[in-house]
N, C-alpha and C positions, 0 to 999 in steps of 0.2 A: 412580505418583505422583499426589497428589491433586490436582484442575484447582484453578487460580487462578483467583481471579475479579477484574473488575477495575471499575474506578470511571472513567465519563464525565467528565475536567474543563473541558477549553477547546474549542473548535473548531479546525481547521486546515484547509489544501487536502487533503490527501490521505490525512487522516485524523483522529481525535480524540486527544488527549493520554488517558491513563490513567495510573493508578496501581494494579498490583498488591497483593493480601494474602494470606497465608495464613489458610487457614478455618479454623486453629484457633491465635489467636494467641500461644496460653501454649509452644507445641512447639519454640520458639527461643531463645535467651539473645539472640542478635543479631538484629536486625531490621534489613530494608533496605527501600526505598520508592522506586519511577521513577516518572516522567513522562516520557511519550514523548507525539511530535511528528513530524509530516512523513511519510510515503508507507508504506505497508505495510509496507516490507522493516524499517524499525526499528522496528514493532510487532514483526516476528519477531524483530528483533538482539533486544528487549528480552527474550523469552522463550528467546534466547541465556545472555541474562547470569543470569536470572533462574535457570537451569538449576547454572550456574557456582556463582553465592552459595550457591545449598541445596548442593551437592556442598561448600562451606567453612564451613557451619553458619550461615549467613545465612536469617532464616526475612522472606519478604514480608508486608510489614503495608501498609493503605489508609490509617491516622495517621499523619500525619506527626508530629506528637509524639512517636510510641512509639519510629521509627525512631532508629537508630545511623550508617547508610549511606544518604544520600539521594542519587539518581544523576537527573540529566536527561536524555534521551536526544534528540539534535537532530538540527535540518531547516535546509538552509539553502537552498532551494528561495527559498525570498520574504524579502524585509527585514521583512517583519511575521512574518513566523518568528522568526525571528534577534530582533528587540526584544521577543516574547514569550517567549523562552528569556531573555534578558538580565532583564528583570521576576522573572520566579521564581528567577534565582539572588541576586536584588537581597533578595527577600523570603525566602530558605532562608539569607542570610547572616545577617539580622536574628533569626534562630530559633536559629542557630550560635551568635551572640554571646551567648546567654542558656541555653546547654548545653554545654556543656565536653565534647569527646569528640565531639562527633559530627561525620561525615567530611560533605561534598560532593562531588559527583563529575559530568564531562560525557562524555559516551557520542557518538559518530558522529561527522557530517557537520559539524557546526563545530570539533569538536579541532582540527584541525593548523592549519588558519587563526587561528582565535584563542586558541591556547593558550599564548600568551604576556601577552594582555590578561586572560586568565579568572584565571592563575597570578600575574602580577608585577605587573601594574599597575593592575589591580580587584582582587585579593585577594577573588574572587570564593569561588575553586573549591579542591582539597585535590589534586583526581586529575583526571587527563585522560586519554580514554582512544579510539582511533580504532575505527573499523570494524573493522578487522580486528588486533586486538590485545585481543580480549578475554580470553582463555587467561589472559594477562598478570595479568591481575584481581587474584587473589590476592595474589601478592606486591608489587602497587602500594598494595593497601590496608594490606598487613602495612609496610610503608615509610610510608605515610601516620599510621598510629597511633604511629608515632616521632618525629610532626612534620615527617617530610619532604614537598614537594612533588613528588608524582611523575607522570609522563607516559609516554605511548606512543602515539604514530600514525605508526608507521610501518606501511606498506602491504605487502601480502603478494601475489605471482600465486599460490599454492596452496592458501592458506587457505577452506574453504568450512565450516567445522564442520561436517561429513557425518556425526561417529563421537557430536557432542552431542545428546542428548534433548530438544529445548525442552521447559521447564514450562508449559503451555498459558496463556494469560491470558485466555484468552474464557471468561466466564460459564457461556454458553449450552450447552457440549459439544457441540456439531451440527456448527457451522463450526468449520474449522483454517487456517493456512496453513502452508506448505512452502516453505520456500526450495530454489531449486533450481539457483541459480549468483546469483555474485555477480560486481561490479564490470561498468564498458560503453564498450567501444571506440568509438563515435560520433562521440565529440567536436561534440555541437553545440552552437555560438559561444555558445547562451544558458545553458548548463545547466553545473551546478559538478559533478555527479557524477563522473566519470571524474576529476578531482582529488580529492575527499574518501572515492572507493570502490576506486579501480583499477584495472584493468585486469579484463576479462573473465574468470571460469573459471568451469567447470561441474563440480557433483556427480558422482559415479557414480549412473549409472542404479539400484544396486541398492541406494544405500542410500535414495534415492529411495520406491522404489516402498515397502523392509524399513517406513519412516517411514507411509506411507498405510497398509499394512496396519493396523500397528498402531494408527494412529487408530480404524482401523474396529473392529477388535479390542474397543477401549475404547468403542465406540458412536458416536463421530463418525461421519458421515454426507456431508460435502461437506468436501475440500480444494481449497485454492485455491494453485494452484503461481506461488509469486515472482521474477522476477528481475527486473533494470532493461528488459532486451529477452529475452523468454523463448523467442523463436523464432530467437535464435543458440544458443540450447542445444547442445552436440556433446561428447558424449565417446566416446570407444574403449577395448572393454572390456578384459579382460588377454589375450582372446581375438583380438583385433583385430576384433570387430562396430563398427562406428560406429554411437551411437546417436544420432537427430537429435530434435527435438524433440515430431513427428509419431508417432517411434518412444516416446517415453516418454509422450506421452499415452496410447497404446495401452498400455504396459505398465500407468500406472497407472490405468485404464479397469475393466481385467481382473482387479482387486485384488476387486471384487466388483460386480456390476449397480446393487446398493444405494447406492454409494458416489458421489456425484455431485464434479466433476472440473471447475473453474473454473482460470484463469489470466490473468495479468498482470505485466506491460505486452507488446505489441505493437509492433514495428517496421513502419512498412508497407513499408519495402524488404526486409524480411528473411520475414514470413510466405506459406507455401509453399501451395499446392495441394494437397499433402501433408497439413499439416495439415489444412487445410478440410474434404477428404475422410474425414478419420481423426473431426473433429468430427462430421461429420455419419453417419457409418457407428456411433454406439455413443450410442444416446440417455445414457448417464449421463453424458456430456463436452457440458456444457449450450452450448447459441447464443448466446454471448455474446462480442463480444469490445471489447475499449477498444484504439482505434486512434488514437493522437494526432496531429492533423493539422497543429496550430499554426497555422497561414496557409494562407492561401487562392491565394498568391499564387507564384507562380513563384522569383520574383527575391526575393522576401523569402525563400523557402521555401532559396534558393541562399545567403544571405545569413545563413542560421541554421545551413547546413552539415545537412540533412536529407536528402540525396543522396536526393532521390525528385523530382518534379513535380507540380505541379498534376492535369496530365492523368494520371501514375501513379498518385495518391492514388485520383480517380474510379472507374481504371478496376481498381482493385483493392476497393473500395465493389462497384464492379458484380460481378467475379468472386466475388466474399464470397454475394452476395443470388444472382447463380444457382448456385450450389452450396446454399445456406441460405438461400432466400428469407422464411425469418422469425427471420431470426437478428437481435439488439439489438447493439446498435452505440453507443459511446458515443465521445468526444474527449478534447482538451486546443485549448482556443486559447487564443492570448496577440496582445493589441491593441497595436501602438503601438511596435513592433519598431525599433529604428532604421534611420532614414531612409525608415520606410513611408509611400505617400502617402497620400492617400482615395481613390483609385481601385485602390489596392492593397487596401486593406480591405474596400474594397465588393467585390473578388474574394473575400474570406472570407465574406461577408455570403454571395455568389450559391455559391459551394460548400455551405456550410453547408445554403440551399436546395436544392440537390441531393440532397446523403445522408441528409438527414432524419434526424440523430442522435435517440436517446431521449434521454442526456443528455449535459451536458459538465459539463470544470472548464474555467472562464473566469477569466482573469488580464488586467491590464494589464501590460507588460514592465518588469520590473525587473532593474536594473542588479547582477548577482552580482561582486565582487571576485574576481576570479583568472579569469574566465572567458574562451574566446577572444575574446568580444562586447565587455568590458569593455575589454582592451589592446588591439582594433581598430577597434572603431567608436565614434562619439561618440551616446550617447542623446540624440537630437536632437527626438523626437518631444514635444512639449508634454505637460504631466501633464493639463490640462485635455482635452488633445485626446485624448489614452489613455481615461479615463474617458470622455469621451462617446462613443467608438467602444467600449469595454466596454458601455456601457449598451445599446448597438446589436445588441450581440452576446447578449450576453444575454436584452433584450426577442425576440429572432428563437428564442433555443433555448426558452425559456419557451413562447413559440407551439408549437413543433414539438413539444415535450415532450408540452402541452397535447391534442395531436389526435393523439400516440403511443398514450397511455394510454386517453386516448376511444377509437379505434381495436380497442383491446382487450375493450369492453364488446361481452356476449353469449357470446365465447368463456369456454373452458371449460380450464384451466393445470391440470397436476400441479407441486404445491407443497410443497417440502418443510417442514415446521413447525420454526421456530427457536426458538420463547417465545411468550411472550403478547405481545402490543399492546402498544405504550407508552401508549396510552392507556385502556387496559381491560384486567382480568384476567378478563373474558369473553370474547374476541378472541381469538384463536391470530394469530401473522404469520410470513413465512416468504415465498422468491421463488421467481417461477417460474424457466423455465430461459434468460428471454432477462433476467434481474435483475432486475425488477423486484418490487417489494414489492408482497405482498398478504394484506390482510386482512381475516379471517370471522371470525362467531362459531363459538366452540366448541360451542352445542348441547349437546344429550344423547349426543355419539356420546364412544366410549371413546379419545382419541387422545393422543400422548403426544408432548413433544419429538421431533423424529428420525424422525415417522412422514411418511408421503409422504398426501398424499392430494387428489383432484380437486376443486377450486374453479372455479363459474362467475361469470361478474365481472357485476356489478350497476350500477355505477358508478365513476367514477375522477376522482380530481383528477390534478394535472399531476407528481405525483411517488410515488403510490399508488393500486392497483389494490382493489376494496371489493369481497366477493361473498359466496358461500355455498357450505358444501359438497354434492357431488353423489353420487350414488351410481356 
């Protein structure tokens, strides 16, 4: 199938919203058009669905005019998620009212919460449609063209779309990702997942690795394997092997040398030794890993329901750097947690100064409807006071970023090439293996997307590494 390519529109945490097209847009009577929003796994859900529509003669366009089917695909991570998905169904109704026939539609993490406000009482939306209820598609749209409103979020423990193909939506053909289990038993007080995803299951290992092959097959170069916590990964085969998460890095390691092997998200009570060793024993399964730490603080850290410790956290930082002493490390904090004090922050401030993250995503705590945090604690922390301890936290990772990337100048990174620069089409860019971006000129040398090649680093600002290639 031919790749998608797709179109940068808004910014978000934990990802950019796109909109998919097909590169040849006469090949479809129907067209359909997303916008995705919110955390990798629904860039993949979208290349879920994406897959679904072409299988029902839906062909992806980047006009929104052209389309027939325009689908949201949502985050409800942060309230400025949630009122930026609200704005564009505000502004796709207003394009509805002036096109007769064409559907709306809301994909993920805000369906079942608000599909009664999208459906009856904003007469926002046409189709509602949850995480795992996409199969459903079809036949919500064929009810939809009859003028029904129709819906589905209800939750599935087995559904993992294992047997579906995504249509790729990255440009570039290099990078992919890989869902590799879906929904997260955790339950922490702040986070809506585990209500909008469900309960934890994991793929079979084999259709796993069958999916990496075949990227590689087609030329992709680097997958990046998804779940909410990727190191609860566990399934048993028809054979009774239990595969653990350690074990399917390994399996999809061995798909080819060439093929480089990223993942996310990270639990820090859940990642093993196992893995770490398994990272570090097969250079194509890159040093990198995002460890979300959230607080600094003990009591807050008990208070968010994160069954790990302060001192756990550190002392799992430390066992990371002596197995992988130059492995990149990146976070998640959120300021301003209920009932945190300042001296509890400032325990995030002095943690933070210990691990020396390369980057984080940094949040003030906002208040999610349904969550345990929401029906048991009171958001007591001032917004004023949130913000200026975000600003805190911030100016602190900005610094450490800062002498990261300095850190790196005179070394010498194998870098896989993704495209040009965004800012020159004489620039190649592409990351090393602990994530970070770096960009050279291309030179007279023969190199291609997808090629790997040695870059020594020249200079570095605080979120990009500058250099030249080497022989």
């Amino acid at each position: 199938m031919a790749d998608i390519l797709h179109k940068v529109i808004e910014e978000n945490r934990q990802g950019e919203a796109y909109a998919p097209f097909a590169e040849d847009p006469n090949a479809y009577n129907k067209k359909f058009y997303i916008e995705s929003y919110g955390c990798q796994m629904n860039f993949s859900d979208s290349e879920i669905v994406a897959s679904i529509l072409h299988e029902e003669g839906f062909g992806a366009t980047r006009n929104l005019d052209d389309a027939n089917l325009v689908f949201i695909n949502t985050c409800s991570i942060r309230e400025k998620a949630e009122q930026t998905v609200r704005n564009r169904l505000q502004a796709f109704k207003k394009m509805k009212d002036e096109k007769p026939g064409m559907l709306i539609g809301v994909l993920g993490c805000m369906a079942e919460r608000l599909k009664a406000k999208f459906l009856e009482e904003e007469k926002l939306v046409d189709i509602v449609v949850g995480p795992d209820a996409y199969r459903s598609l079809p036949a919500l749209i064929t009810e939809a063209e009859g003028g029904q409103k129709t819906v589905n979020v209800l939750l599935s423990r087995e559904e993992t779309y294992a047997d579906i193909s995504p249509v790729r939506l990255d440009s570039n053909g290099v990078t992919a990702f890989v869902s590799i289990m879906r929904g997260c038993n955790n339950m922490c007080t702040f986070c809506v997942v585990p209500f909008t995803r469900g309960r934890e299951r994991s793929r079979d290992n084999l259709s796993i690795v069958a999916e990496c092959q075949d990227l590689f097959n087609r030329g992709f170069r680097e997958v990046t394997l998804l779940g909410q916590n990727v190191d609860s990964y566990y399934h048993t085969t028809a054979s009774g092997e239990e595969i653990t998460f350690a074990k399917l890095l390994e399996q999809v390691a061995l798909v080819s040398p060439l093929l480089r092997i990223r993942f996310s998200t990270s639990h820090p009570k859940d990642i093993t030794d196992d893995v770490l060793h398994t990272m570090a024993k097969y250079e194509n399964i890159c040093e990198y890993i995002h460890l979300p730490v959230q607080s600094g603080n003990t009591r807050i850290l008990q208070h968010m329901n994160r069954t790990y410790t302060r001192e756990w956290y550190l002392a799992k930082v430390k066992r990371i750097r002596e197995i992988m002493p130059d492995c990149g490390l990146s976070t998640d904090v959120i300021s301003g947690f209920c009932t945190e004090t300042e001296a509890e922050h400032q325990d995030t401030l002095n943690l933070m100064e210990q691990c020396r993250f390369d980057m984080a995503y940094m949040f003030s705590y906002s208040e999610r409807p349904g969550t345990l945090a929401a029906r048991r604690y009171e958001d007591d922390v001032p917004e004023d006071v949130k913000k200026r301890r975000l600003e805190e936290i911030i100016n602190l990772q900005n610094k450490h970023s800062r002498e990261s990337y300095k850190n790196d100048i005179g070394k010498t990174f194998k870098v896989l090439i993704e495209g040009d620069s965004k800012r020159s089409d004489a620039d190649w860019c592409g990351r090393n293996t602990q994530n970070k971006m770096v960009v050279f000129p291309k030179g007279n040398y023969q190199l291609n997307k997808g090629d790997y090649v040695n870059v020594k680093i020249n200079t570095a600002t605080s979120a990009t590494l500058i250099g030249e290639i080497v022989e």
